[in-house]
Structure formats: structure tokens, C-alpha cells
C-alpha positions in Angstrom: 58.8 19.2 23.2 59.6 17.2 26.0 59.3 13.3 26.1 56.4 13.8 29.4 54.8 16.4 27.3 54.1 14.1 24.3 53.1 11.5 26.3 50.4 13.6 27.9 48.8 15.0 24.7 48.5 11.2 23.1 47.3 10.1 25.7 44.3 13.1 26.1 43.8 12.6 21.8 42.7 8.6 23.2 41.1 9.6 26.5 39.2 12.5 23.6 38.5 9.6 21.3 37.1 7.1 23.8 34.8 9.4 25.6 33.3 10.3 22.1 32.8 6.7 20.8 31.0 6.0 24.1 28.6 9.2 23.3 27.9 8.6 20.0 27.3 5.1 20.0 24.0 5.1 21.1 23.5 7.4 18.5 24.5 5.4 15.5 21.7 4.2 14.2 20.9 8.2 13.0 24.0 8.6 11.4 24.4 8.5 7.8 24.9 5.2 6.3 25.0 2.0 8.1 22.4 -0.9 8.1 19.4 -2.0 10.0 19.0 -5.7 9.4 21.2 -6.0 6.4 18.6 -2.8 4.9 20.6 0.5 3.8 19.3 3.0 6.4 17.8 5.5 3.7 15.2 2.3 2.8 14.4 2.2 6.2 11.6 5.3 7.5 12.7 7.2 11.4 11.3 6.2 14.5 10.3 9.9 14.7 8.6 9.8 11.6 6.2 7.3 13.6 5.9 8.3 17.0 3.2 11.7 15.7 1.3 9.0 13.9 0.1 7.2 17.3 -3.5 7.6 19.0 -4.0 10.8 20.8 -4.7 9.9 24.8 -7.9 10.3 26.3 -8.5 11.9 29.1 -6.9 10.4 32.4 -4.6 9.0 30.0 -0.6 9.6 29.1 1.7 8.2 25.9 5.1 7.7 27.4 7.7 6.5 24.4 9.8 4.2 25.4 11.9 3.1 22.1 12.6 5.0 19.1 15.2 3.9 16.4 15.2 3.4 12.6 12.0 1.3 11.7 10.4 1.1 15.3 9.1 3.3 17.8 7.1 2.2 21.0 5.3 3.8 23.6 3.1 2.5 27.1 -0.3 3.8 27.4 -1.2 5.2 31.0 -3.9 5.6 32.8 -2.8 7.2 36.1 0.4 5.2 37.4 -1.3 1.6 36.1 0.3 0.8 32.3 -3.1 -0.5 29.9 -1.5 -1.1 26.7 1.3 -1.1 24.5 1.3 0.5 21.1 3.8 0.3 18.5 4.9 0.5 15.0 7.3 -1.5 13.0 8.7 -1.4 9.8 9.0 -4.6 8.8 11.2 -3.8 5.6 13.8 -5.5 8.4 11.7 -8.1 9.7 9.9 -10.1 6.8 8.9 -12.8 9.3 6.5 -10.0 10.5 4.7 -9.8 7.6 4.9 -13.2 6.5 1.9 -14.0 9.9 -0.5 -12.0 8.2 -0.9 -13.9 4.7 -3.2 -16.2 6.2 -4.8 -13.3 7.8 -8.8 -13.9 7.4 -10.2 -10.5 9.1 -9.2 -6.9 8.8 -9.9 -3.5 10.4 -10.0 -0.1 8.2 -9.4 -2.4 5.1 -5.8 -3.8 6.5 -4.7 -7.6 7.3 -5.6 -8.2 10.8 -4.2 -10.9 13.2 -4.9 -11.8 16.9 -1.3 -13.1 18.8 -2.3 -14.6 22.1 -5.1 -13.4 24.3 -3.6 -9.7 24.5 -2.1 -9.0 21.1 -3.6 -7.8 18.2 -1.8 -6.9 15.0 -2.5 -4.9 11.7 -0.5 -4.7 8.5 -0.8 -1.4 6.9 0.4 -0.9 3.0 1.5 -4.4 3.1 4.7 -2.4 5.0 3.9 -1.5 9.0 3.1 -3.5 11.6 0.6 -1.7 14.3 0.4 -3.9 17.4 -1.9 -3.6 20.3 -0.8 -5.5 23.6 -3.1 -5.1 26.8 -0.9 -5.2 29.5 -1.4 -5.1 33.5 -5.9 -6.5 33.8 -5.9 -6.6 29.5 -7.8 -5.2 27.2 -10.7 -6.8 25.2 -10.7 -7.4 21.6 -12.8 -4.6 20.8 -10.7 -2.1 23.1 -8.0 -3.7 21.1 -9.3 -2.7 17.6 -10.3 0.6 18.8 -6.8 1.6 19.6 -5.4 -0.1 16.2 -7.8 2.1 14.4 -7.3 5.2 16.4 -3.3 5.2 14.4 -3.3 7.9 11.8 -3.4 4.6 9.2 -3.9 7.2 6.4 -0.6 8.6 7.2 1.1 6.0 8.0 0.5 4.0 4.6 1.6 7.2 2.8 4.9 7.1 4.9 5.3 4.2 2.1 6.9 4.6 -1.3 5.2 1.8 -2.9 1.5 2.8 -1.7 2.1 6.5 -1.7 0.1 7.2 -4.8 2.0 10.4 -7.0 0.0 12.6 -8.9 1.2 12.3 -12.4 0.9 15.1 -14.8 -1.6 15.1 -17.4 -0.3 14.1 -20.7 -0.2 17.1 -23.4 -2.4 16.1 -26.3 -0.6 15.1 -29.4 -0.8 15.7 -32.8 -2.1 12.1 -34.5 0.5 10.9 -37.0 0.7 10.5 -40.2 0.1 6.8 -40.6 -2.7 6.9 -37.9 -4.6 9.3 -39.8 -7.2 8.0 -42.5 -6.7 8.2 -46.4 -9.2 11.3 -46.3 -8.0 13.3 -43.2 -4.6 12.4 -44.4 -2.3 15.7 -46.0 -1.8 14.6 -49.5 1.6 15.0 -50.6 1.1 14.2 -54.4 2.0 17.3 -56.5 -1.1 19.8 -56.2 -4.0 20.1 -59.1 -3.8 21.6 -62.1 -6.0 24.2 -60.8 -4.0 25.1 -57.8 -1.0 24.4 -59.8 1.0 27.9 -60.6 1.2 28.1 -64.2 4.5 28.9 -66.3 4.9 30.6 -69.4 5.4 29.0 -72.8 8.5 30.1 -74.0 7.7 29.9 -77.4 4.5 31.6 -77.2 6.5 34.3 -75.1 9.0 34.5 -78.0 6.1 34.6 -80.2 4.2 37.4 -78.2 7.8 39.2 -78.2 8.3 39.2 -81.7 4.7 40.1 -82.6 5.0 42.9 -79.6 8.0 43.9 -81.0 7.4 44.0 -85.1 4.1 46.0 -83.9 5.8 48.6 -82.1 6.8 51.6 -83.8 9.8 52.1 -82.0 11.1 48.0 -82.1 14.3 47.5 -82.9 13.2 45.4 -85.8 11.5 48.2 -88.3 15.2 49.6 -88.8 16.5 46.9 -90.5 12.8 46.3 -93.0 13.1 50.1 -94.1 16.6 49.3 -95.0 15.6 46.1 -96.6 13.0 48.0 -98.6 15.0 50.5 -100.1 17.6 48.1 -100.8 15.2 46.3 -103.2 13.8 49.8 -104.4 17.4 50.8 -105.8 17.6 47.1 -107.3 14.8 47.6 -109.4 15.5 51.1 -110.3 18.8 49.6 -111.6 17.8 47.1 -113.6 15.3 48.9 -115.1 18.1 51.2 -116.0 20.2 48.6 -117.6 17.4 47.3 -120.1 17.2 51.1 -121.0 20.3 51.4 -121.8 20.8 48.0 -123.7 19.9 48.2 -127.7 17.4 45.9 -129.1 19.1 43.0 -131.0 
């Protein structure tokens, strides 16, 4: 590869790298990783996770969004070419200074902190998270027209957009079996060894031996009456011989 050759290619690869920085910088702040005020992105909730929770327009009227990024989104309200209002929503997980303001907050709308900024600002804090702001721009709105468009937010969703106020469903716990020790003395299992009437019995072995041998002299076929016939008879001849003897012996 010629020396011209490999000049030319590195210097395409940094022309190739450059152009792409410059595209995907603006870009950054949806990439993974990376921070947003010192705040891990993944704490931090999309600007387009916002933007579907702002008021409908009326009629005559146009939303044009004018800044999305991680934790904010902003848009003008329009009636014909004239600009009333701008709406927005902030996550002020990156801008406690934001909700700081509304801790001396005496009013609220739709049961969240409520605080008036100037003439042409209002403010609400929803789940103690998002700041909605109203600003009336071009003749200004009034403070009801104001609250009317804070409260004209999907506020429901937007509270459940947080983790802290988003309320789980948690399973029902499976009854349990009461223990042991939390039973009382009569509902309580006794362990104790069981009654003598429940208590299987066991045979005596003596009075089994005993039944055995009266069983087993009763029978006629025991293996016992053998051995009495022959004692019998032995004692029979006995006698017959002595009675034999004293036959047989003169009288002194």
C-alpha cells in the first residue's frame, strides 16, 4: 500500500469519526449511561414519557413542543399565530431547588402544592416529584385560566410516572397455619404419650407362656403328652419291680 494511499484512508477514518460525533451529540442525552445533573440517567423519567401527559388543545388552539430531553419537556400553546402560554413539566429529581419553593406552599389544586411565580407563573408539585408550570405569555392569562390549564395535565398519570408514589398491588398473604406456641393449652396437639385407652396394648409374656403351656398340655397332639406317658410307665414298671423284690425276699 502506497504511502498516499494510507494517508487518505486515516484521514477518511477521522473525517468518518468527526462527522459522527457532531450527529450524535445532540443525541446524548438518550444514550445509555451518562448523567443529568450528577443523576444516573435510568433515575431520571424521558422527556417523551411527558410530552402525552400535556392538556389536549381546544379548538383554535395548537401544542407545538419545543424542548424534550431527559427530565423536561416543553411546549407553547397557540391560538392562531399569537403564543398564550407555556406549559411544561420537570423532573426535579435534578433540580431540588425546584422543589424546595413549594414547602411553604399554602394552596393547592387537585390536592398538589401550589405556588404563584410573578404575575404570569403558576406552579404545581405533583408526587412531591414534577413540577407543572403555567406561564401566560404575549396579553397573560389570569390566575384561574392559569389553574385551569395546570389541572387540565393528566396529574393521575403523571404521579404514577413515579416510583415512590406509584402504589404496587401486593399479593395477598397465604393464610398460615398458627404455631405451636401461639396456640392455647387446649387447642394445642398434646405430645405426652397417648391414654391408656388409646394406648395399644402388649401381651404379657408370662401370661402368653402360661396360655402356651396350658394350650399346649391340653392338646392332644402337644408335644408335651409324649414325654408324661413315658413318665407314667416308667413309674408303673418301678412298682411292679419292687413289688417283685418283696416277693421274692423270705421273711426273717
Amino acid at each position: 500500500m502506497s504511502r498516499r494511499l494510507s494517508w487518505g484512508l486515516g484521514l477518511l477514518l477521522i473525517a468518518g469519526l468527526i462527522l459522527g460525533g457532531f450527529f450524535v451529540l445532540p443525541f446524548r442525552s438518550w444514550l445509555p449511561g451518562g448523567t443529568v445533573a450528577d443523576v444516573p440517567n435510568r433515575l431520571v423519567v424521558n422527556g417523551t414519557a411527558l410530552n402525552r401527559l400535556f392538556p389536549a388543545p381546544e379548538a383554535g388552539e395548537k401544542l407545538v413542543f419545543t424542548q424534550e430531553k431527559r427530565g423536561f419537556s416543553q411546549a407553547r400553546l397557540k391560538q392562531g399565530d399569537a403564543v398564550r402560554a407555556l406549559l411544561s413539566i420537570s423532573d426535579v429529581t435534578t433540580s431540588p431547588a425546584s422543589r424546595a419553593k413549594f414547602s411553604s406552599s399554602g394552596s393547592a389544586l387537585a390536592g398538589w402544592p401550589l405556588v404563584e411565580q410573578g404575575d404570569q407563573s403558576s406552579a404545581l408539585l405533583v408526587a412531591d416529584r414534577f413540577q407543572v408550570k403555567v406561564i401566560g405569555q404575549g396579553a397573560g392569562l389570569s390566575l384561574d385560566e392559569r389553574h385551569e390549564l395546570l389541572g387540565a395535565f393528566n396529574l393521575q398519570a403523571l404521579a404514577a410516572l413515579n416510583p415512590a408514589s406509584a402504589q404496587k398491588a401486593l399479593p395477598q398473604a397465604q393464610p398460615q397455619a398458627p404455631s405451636l406456641a401461639a396456640q392455647s393449652p387446649a387447642a394445642r396437639p398434646s405430645l405426652a404419650a397417648p391414654s391408656p385407652a388409646v394406648r395399644p396394648s402388649l401381651p404379657d409374656p408370662s401370661s402368653a407362656a402360661a396360655r402356651d403351656s396350658a394350650s399346649a398340655s391340653a392338646s392332644p397332639g402337644s408335644p408335651t403328652q409324649p414325654s408324661a406317658n413315658r413318665l407314667a410307665a416308667l413309674k408303673a414298671a418301678r412298682a411292679a419291680a419292687h413289688r417283685e423284690t418283696a416277693v421274692l425276699t423270705p421273711a426273717a
